[in-house]
KOLKOL-393792 format. One line per 4 residues: number of its first residue (from 0); for each residue x, y, z of C-alpha. Coordinates in nm, 3 decimals. Layout:
BEGIN
NUM	X,Y,Z ~ ...
***
This chain:
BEGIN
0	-1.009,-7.814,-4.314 ~ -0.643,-7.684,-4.489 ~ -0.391,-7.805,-4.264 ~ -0.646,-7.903,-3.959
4	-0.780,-8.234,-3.793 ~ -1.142,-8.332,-3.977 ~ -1.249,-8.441,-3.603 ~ -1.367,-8.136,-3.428
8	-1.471,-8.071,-3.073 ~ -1.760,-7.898,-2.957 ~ -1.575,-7.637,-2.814 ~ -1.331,-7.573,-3.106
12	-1.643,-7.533,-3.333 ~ -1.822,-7.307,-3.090 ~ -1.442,-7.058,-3.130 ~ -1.424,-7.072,-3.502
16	-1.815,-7.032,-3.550 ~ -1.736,-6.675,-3.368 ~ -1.510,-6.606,-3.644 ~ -1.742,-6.669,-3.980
20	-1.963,-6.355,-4.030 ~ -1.894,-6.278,-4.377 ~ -2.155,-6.012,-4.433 ~ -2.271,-5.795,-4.707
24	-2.075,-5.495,-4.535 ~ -2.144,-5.748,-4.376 ~ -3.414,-8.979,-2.649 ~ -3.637,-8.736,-2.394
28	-3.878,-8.511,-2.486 ~ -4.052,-8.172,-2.413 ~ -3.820,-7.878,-2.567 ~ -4.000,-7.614,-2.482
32	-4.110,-7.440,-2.875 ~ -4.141,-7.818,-3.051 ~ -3.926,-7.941,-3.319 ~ -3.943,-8.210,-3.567
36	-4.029,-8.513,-3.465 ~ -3.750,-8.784,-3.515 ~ -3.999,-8.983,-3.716 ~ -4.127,-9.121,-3.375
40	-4.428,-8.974,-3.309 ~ -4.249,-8.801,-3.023 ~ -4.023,-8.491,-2.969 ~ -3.718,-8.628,-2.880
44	-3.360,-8.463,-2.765 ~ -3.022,-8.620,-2.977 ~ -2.749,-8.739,-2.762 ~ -2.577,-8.988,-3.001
48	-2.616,-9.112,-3.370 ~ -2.831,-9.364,-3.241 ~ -3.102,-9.094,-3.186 ~ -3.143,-8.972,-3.508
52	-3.278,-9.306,-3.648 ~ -3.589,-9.221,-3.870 ~ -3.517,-8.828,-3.858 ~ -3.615,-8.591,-4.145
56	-3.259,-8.440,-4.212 ~ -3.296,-8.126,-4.479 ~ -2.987,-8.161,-4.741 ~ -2.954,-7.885,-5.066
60	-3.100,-8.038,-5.398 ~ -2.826,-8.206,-5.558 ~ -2.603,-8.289,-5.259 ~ -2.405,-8.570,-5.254
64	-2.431,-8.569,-4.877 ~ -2.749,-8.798,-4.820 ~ -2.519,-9.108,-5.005 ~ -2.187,-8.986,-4.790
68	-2.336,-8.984,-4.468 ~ -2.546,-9.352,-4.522 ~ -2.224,-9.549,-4.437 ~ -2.221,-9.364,-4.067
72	-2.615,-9.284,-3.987 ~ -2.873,-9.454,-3.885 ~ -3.148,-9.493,-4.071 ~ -3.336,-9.115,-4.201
76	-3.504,-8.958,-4.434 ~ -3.402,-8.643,-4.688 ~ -3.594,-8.371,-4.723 ~ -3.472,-8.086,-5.045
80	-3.424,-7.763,-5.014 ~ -3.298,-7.499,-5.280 ~ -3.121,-7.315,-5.058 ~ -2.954,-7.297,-4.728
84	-3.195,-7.031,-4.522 ~ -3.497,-7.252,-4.663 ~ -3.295,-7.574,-4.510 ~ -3.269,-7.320,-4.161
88	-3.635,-7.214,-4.189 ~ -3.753,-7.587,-4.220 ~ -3.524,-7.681,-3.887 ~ -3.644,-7.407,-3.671
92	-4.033,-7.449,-3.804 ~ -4.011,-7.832,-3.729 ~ -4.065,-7.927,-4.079 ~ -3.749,-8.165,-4.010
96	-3.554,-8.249,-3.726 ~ -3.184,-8.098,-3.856 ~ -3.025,-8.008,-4.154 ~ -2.685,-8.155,-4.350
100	-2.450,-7.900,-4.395 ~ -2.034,-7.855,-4.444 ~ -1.895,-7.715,-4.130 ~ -1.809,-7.343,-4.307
104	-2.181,-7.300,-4.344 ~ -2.283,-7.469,-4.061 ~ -2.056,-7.304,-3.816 ~ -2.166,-6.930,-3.998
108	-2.579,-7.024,-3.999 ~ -2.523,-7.071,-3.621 ~ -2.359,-6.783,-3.562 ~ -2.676,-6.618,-3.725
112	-2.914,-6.834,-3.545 ~ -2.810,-6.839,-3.165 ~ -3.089,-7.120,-3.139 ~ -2.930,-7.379,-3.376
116	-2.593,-7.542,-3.278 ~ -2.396,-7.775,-3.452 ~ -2.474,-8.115,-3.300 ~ -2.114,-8.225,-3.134
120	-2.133,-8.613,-3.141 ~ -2.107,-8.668,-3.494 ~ -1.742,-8.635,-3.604 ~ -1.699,-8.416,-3.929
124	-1.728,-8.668,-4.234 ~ -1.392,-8.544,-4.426 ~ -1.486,-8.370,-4.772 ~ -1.300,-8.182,-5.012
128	-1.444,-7.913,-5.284 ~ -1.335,-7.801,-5.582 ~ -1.449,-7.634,-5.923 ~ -1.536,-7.888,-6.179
132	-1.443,-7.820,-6.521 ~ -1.489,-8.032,-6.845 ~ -1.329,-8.387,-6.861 ~ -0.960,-8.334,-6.991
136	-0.972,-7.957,-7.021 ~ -0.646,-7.728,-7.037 ~ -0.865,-7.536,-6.750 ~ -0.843,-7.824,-6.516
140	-0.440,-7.919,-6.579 ~ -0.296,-7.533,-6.542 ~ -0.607,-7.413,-6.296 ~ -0.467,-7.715,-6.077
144	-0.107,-7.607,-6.109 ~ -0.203,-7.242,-6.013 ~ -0.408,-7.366,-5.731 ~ -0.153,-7.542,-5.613
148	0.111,-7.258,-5.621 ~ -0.162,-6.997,-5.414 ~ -0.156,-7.327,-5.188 ~ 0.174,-7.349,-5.109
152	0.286,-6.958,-5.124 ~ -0.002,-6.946,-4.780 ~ -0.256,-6.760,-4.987 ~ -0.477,-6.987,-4.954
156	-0.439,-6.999,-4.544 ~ -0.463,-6.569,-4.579 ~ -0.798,-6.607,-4.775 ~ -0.946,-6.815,-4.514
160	-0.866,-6.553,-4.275 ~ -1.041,-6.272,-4.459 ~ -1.347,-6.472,-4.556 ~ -1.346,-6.635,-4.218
164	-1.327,-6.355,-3.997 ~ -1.514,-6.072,-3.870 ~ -1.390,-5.773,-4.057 ~ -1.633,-5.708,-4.326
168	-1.409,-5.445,-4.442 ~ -1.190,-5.719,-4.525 ~ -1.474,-5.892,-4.734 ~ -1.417,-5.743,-5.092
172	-1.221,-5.904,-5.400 ~ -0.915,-5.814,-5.478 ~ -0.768,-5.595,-5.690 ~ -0.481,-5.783,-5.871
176	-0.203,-5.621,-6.008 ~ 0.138,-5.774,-5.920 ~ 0.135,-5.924,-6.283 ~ 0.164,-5.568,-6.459
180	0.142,-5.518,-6.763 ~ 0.176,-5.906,-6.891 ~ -0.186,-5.984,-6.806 ~ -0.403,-5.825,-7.062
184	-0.676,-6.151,-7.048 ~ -0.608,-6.196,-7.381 ~ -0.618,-6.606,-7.278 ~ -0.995,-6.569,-7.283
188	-1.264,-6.564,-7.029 ~ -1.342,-6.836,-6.771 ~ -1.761,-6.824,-6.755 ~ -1.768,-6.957,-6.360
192	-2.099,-7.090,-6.238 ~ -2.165,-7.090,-5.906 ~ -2.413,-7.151,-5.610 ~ -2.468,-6.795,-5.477
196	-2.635,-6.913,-5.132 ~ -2.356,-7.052,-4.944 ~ -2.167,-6.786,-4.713 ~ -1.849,-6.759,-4.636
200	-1.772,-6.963,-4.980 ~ -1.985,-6.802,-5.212 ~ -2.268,-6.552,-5.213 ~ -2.370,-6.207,-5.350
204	-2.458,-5.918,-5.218 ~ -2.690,-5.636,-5.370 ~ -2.418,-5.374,-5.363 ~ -2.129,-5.572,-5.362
208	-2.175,-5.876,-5.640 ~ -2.025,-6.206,-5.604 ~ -1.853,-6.247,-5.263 ~ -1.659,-6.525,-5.061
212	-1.389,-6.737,-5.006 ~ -1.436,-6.983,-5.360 ~ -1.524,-6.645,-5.537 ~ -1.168,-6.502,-5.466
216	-0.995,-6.796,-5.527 ~ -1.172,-6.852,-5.856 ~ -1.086,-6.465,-5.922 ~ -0.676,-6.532,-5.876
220	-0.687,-6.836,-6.115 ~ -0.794,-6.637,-6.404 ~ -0.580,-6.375,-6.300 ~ -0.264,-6.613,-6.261
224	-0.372,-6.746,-6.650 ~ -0.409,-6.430,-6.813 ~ -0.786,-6.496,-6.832 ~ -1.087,-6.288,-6.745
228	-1.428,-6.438,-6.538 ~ -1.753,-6.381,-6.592 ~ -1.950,-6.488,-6.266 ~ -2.302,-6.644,-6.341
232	-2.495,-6.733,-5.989 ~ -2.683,-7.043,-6.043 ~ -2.894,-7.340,-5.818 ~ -2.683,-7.586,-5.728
236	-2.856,-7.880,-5.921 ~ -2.822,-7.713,-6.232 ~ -2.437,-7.639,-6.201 ~ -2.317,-7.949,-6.381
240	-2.586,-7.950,-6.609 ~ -2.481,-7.651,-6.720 ~ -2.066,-7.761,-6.753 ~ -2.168,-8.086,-6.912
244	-2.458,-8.101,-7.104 ~ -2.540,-7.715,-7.202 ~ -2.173,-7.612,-7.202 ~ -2.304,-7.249,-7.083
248	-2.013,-7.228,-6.855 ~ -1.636,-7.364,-6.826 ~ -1.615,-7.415,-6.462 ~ -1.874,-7.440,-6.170
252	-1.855,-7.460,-5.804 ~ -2.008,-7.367,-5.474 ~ -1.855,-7.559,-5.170 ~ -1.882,-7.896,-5.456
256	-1.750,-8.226,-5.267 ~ -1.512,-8.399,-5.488 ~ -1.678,-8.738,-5.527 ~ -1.584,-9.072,-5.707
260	-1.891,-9.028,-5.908 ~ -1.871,-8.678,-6.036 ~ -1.473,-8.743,-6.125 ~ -1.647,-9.009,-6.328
264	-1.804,-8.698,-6.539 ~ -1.587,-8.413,-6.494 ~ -1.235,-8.280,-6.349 ~ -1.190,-8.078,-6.058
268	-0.923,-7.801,-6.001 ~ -0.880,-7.879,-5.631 ~ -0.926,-7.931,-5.369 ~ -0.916,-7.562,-5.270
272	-1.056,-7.625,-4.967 ~ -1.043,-7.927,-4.751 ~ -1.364,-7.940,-4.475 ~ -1.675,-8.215,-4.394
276	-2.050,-8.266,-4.327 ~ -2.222,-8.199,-3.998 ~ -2.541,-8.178,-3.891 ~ -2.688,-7.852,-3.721
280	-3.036,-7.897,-3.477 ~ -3.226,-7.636,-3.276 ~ -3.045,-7.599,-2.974 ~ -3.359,-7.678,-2.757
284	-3.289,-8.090,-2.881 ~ -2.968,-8.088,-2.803 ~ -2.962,-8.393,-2.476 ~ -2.552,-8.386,-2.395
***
């Protein structure tokens, strides 16, 4: 994460997990309610890495994840979900053994599900996400330098604290102003698309509209270049698609790893937000 070690203890995990409710206003065998079954013909309980050999691990549709974590699993198979409760619904039905997720949404899907944890062995995999804009775009040289500036003045660090926390008072966009009357938008509009399933970083709410943590940040960059945004919630596999091939939208995100091969494609303005990729199982399977 910003400005903390990628390799996180059990019991630090357990602490912050308390902390993400973002809210719309806001081995053995023989668990006792089954789970998947580790490819093994068995129920088994994870204790190291070593046990998830041959497990059915759900992962998002389009997540870079599956290739990232190859170099430090065992061998197991991906399952694809669209979304992040149908990833959660598939682990607690059995249909797979855990799910791939980055520790923001891990730690806040197992603060809504008291019978999932996030399985402790594993160190978090370091990844980085960003917004992805066209290949050589203004958008992606002076979005990175005012990213960088809400970096360094701590807003970034204060963000995380409201979208992190349990105040879902707290949990509303802001209302900017300190530019006066210099910003008028007249820069144009950024048209952000974004993967609307993923709380604390970005989600929506029926009376609220686009919430979280990449949803504010997104909101000060146009502010800070006298642009307006037009948020347009999308599935995740369709949010480059959409950047590069349709150009419907300018910039796209939704807790997107900055990877060799998308740089290859497209630029990033980030990282705004520095985390990694852990796995979350029913709590039932967990053997340590």
């Amino acid at each position: 994460m910003n400005r903390r070690a990628c390799a996180v203890a059990v019991a630090a995990i357990t602490a912050i997990a308390m902390l993400l409710l973002p809210g719309c206003g806001d081995g053995d065998s023989d668990p006792t309610d089954g789970g998947g079954e580790n490819g093994k013909g068995e129920v088994s309980l994870f204790r190291t890495l070593a046990d998830f050999e041959g497990a059915k691990i759900a992962d998002i549709t389009g997540s870079s994840h599956p290739r990232v974590m190859a170099d430090t699993m065992p061998i197991f198979f991906s399952t694809f979900f669209g979304t992040v409760q149908e990833q959660v619904d598939a682990l607690k039905s059995g249909v797979v053994d855990a799910m791939s997720s980055d520790l923001p949404i891990a730690m806040y899907t197992v603060l809504k599900n008291p019978d999932l944890v996030i399985f402790p062995v594993i160190p978090v995999i370091p990844d980085r996400y960003g917004f992805a804009v066209t290949k050589g775009s203004d958008l992606g040289i002076y979005g990175n330098d005012k990213l960088n500036a809400l970096r360094e003045d701590g807003t970034l660090e204060e963000l995380e604290d409201i979208w992190f926390s349990t105040d879902a008072s707290r949990k509303v966009l802001p209302v900017l102003t300190h530019k006066g009357d210099s910003f008028n938008g007249n820069a144009g509009t950024i048209r952000y698309g974004f993967f609307d399933a993923i709380a604390p970083m970005s989600y929506v709410c029926p009376d609220k509209g686009p919430l979280g943590y990449e949803i504010d940040v997104a909101t000060r960059i146009a502010y800070e270049l006298n642009m307006e945004i037009e948020f347009i919630p999308m599935e995740f596999p369709d949010l480059l698609t959409a950047l590069i091939r349709n150009q419907t939208v300018d910039m796209v995100g939704g807790t997107m790893s900055i990877t060799p091969e998308r740089m290859a494609s497209v630029d990033f303005v980030g990282p705004n937000y520095e985390g990694g990729i852990v796995l979350v199982i029913k709590k039932d399977r967990l053997g340590i």
